[in-house]
N, C-alpha and C positions, 0 to 999 in steps of 0.2 A: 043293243047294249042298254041295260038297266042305268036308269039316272046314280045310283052308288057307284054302278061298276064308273059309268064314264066320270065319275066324280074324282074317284080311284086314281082314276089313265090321268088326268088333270094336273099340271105342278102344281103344290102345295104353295100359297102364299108365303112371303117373307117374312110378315107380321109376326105379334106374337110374342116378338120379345120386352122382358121387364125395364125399365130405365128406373135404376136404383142412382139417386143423387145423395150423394153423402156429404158430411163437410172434411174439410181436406186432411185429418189429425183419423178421421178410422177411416180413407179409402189404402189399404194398406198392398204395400207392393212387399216382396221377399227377394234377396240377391243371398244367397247362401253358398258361397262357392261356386261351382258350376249352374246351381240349381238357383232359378230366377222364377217368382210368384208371379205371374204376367197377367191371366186374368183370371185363373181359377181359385182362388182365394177372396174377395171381396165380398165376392154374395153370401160369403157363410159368415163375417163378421160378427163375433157378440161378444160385447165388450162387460168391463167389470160393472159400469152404469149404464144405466139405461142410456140409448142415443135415439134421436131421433130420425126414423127415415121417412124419406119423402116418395112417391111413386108418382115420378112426372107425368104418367101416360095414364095413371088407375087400372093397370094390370087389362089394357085390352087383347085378346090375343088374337090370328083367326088361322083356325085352322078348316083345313077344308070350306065349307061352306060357313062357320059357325064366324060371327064377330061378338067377343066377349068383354063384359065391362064388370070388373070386380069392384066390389064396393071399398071405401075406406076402410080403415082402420074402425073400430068404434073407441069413444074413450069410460067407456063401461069397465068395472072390475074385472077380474078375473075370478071365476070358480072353479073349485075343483073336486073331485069326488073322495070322499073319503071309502074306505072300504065297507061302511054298512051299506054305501050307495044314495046315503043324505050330502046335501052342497054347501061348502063352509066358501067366505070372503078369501082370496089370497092376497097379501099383500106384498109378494113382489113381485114388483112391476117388471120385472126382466124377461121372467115366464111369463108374464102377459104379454108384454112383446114377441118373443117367441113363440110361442101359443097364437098371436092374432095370425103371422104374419105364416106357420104351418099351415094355420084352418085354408087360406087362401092359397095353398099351393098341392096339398092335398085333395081339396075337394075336387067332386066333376067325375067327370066318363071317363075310364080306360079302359082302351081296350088293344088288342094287341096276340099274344099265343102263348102259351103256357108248355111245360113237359115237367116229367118225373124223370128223376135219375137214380143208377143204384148207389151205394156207399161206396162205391170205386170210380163212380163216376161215368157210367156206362148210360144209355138211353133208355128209356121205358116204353116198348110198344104197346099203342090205344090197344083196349077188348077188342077181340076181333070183331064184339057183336054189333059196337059202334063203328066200324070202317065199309064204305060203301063197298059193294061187291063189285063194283068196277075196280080198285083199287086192289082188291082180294085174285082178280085174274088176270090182272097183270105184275101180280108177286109185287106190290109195292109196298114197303113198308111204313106204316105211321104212327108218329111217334107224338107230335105236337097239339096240343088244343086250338082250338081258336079262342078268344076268351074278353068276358068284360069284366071291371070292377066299378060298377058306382061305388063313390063316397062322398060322403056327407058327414064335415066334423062341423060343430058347433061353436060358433064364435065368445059364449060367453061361459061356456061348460067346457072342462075337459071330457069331451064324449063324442068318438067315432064309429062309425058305423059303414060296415062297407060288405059285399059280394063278390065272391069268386063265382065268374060262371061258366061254364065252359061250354062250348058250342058244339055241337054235333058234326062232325066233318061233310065236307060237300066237296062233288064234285065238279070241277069246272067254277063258272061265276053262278052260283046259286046264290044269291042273295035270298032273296024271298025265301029259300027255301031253308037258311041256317033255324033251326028251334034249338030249346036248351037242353044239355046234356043232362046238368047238376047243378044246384046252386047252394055254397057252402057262406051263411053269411055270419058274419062275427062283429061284436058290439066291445069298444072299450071304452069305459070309465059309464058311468050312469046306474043306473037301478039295477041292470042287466050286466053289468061288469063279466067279464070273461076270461079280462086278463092278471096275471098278476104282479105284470111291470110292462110300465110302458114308456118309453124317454121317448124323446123327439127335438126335430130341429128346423129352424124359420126355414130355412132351403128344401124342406118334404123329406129329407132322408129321418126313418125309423126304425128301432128295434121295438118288436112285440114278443113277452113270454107269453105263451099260452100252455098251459101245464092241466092234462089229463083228460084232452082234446086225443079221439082216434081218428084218422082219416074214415075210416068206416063205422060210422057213426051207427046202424044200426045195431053193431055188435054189443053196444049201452043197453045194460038192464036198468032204471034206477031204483026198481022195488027192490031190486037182487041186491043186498049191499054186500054180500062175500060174494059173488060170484066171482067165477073164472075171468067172464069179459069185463068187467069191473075192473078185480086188480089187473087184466090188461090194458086199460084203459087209463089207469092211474098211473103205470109205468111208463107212460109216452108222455113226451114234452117235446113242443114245439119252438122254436124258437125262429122267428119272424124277422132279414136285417132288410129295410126297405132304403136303396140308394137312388142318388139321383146323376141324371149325368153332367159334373160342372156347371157351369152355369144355365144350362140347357133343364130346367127343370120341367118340361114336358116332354122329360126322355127318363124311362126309370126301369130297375129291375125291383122284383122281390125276389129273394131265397129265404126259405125259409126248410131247415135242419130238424127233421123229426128223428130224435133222441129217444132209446129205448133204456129205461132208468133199471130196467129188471133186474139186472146182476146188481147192483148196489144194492136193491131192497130185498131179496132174497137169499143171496150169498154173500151177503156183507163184502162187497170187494167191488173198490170204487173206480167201475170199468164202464162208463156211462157207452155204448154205444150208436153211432149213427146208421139207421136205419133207412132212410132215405132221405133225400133232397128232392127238392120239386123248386122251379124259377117260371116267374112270370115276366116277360120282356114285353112292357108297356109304354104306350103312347097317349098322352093327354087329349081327349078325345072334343072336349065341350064342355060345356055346364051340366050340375047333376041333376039326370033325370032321373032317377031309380032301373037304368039298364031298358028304358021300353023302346028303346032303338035296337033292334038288332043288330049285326055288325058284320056280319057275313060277308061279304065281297069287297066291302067298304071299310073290313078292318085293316091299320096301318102294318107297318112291317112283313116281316114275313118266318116262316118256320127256321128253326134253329138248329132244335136238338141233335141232326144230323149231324151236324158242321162239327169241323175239325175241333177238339177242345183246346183252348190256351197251351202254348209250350211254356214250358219252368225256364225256359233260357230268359223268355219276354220278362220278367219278371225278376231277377236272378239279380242282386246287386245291394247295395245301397239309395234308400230314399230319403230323402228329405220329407218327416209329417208334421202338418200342423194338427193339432191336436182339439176336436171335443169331447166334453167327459162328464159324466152325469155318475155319481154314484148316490148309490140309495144305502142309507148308511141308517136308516131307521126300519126297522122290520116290517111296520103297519105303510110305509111311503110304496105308493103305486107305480106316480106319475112325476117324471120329472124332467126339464129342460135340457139340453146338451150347452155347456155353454166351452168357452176356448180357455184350453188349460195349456198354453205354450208349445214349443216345439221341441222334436227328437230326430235322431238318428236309427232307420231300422235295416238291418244285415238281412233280407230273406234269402232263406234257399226251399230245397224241394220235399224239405222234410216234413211228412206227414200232411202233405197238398193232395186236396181232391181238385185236380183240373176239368175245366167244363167247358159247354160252345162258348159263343159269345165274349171271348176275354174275361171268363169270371173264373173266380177259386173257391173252396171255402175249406175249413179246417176245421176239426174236432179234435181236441187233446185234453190230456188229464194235466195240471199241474200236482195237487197234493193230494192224499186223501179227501180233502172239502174242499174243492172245487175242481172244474175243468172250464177252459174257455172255449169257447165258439165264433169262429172266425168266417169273414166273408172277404172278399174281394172285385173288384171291376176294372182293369185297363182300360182307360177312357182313352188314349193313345198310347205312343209309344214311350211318353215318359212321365206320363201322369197317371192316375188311379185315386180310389174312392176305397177306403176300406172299414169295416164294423167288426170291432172287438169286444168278447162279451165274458165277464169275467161272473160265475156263475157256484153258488153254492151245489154244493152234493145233492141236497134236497131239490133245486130245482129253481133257488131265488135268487132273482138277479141282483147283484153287489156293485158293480160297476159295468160302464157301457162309452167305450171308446171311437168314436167315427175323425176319421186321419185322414186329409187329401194330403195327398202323396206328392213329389216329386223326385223323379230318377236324378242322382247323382253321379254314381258307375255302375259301371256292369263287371259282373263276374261270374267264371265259368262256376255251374253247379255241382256240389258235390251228390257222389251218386249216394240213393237210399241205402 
């Protein structure tokens, strides 16, 4: 057995976890009727001033073999990019706190498996030409990646920088032998900017727009400015909700909603449709290297896409959200903080849910002619959830950006489609 594999077989240390000391006026607890804020609420605190937090332990964490010591805070300004990709002062300190305390929860190795799904919500099986031929003779299907993301955001820039990579499948414990399938990397805020909204929040959960990004990238002419793959290319919009799970923030998904814009920009009729979904189920791996670890035997979790998708019943009811909310209410504003805009009452049912493995949802709806929103979801358990609401012009510009931890209040049966 390879030192990853028996690293693997090995329990996972206990370590790891953050000790946020707060003073006693923002450790805030919720009693709402049935529905009681126990601990999944704290860590996301952000208040209307800035507050100060303390990190008793300096963010050490260990997973597997790795023991980690995250640096302070700095008390350096805050910059941010504007859209020619030059760095102006920001002066407020809130987004600097938020911002410091993201960089530090963001950064580092993940790695974990990946899959694509159709618009109904169905599974995507690998090329055949990537699945081992052992696999192939005995008719098994694969559906999953294995997959890392280094990242690397910037403590005194708004500017992240991260890779999707996705690992060649293997059979058996092949470590040594995992190489890289594809490596799709994307840059937000700096010189290189790529997206053209980006909020975020001190806990790692994010939404990124990425607008006229194709998954099949060579299809890009950029001499060709009428071409065919062109305005193919222009007509897709991705939209990226990056969630974390409770307090547990070296547990995460991304979904990210590739949007095919064509029927609005060609038949004037504002029918934005979802073309695929693709989710990464990650595990915070270590500090960032740039991915030169491969990860093959040694990566955490395990394959998904198979598994049964969420039922509308789990789900089905009255929640309790608390609310954060970032809107971009300036044309030229990129980047901007999630901060807490109070609580609500939300009735879901099963209307217009794309259901997936792993306890997740997500949603694509038209509200008016200018705009439609995009939704995600995660069942952290059975009475709690994480969800990203994204409220989106016709063109493709995000307006506002809502992230709710949830608590179940009742249940009720679903009405059918």
């Amino acid at each position: 057995m390879s030192d990853r594999c028996l690293a693997q077989a090995l329990p996972r240390k206990s370590g790891g976890r953050e000790a946020l000391s707060f003073g006693n006026k923002h450790a805030k607890y919720f009693m709402v009727g049935s529905c009681q804020w126990s601990n999944l609420y704290p860590l996301f605190c952000i208040h209307a001033q800035p507050i100060a937090i303390q990190f008793d332990n300096q963010f050490p964490r260990q997973r597997r073999s790795h023991s980690v010591c995250r640096n302070q805070i700095s008390a350096s300004g805050l910059k941010s990019a504007t859209p020619d990709g030059s760095l102006q002062e920001s002066t407020n300190e809130q987004t600097f706190l938020v911002w410091q305390n993201f960089v530090r929860r963001v950064s580092g190795e993940w790695d974990g498996y990946g899959a694509e799904f159709s618009p109904e919500g169905n599974p995507i099986e690998l090329p055949e030409s990537v699945v081992p031929e052992a696999f192939r003779e005995w008719e098994v299907k694969v559906y999953d990646w294995q997959t890392q993301c280094p990242t690397l955001a910037e403590e005194k820039t708004i500017s992240l920088l991260y890779k999707s990579i996705k690992l060649l499948p293997t059979v058996g414990c092949e470590a040594d032998a995992a190489t890289r399938h594809s490596v799709d990397e994307r840059q937000i805020g700096g010189i290189d900017n790529e997206v053209s909204s980006f909020v975020f929040h001190s806990s790692g959960c994010y939404v990124a727009v990425w607008p006229g990004r194709s998954l099949m990238k060579e299809t890009y002419v950029p001499h060709l400015k009428d071409s065919r793959q062109n305005k193919e290319r222009c007509n897709i919009l991705e939209i990226e909700h990056c969630l974390v799970e409770g307090q547990n923030s070296e547990s995460r998904v991304r979904i990210i909603q590739e949007i095919d814009l064509q029927e609005i920009n060609e038949k004037q009729k504002p029918e934005p449709r979802l073309q695929k979904i693709t989710v990464y189920s990650e595990q915070w791996y270590g500090p960032y290297r740039n991915g030169e670890q491969l990860g093959g035997c040694s990566i955490s979790g395990s394959a998904f896409a198979s598994r049964s998708p969420l039922k509308a019943s789990q789900i089905a009811g009255t929640w309790k959200a608390q609310n954060l909310v970032a809107e971009l209410e300036i044309k030229s504003e990129l980047f901007k903080g999630l901060v807490e805009n109070g609580s609500e009452d939300i009735t879901r049912d099963s209307r217009e849910l794309v259901f997936l493995p792993n306890n997740l949802w997500c949603n694509l709806r038209l509200v008016d002619s200018n705009q439609f929103i995009s939704e995600v979801g995660w069942l952290l358990d059975s009475n709690s959830a994480v969800t990203s609401n994204c409220e989106v012009s016709i063109d493709g510009k995000l307006k506002k950006s809502t992230v709710r931890f949830e608590q179940q209040c009742s249940r009720r049966s679903l009405e059918s489609k």
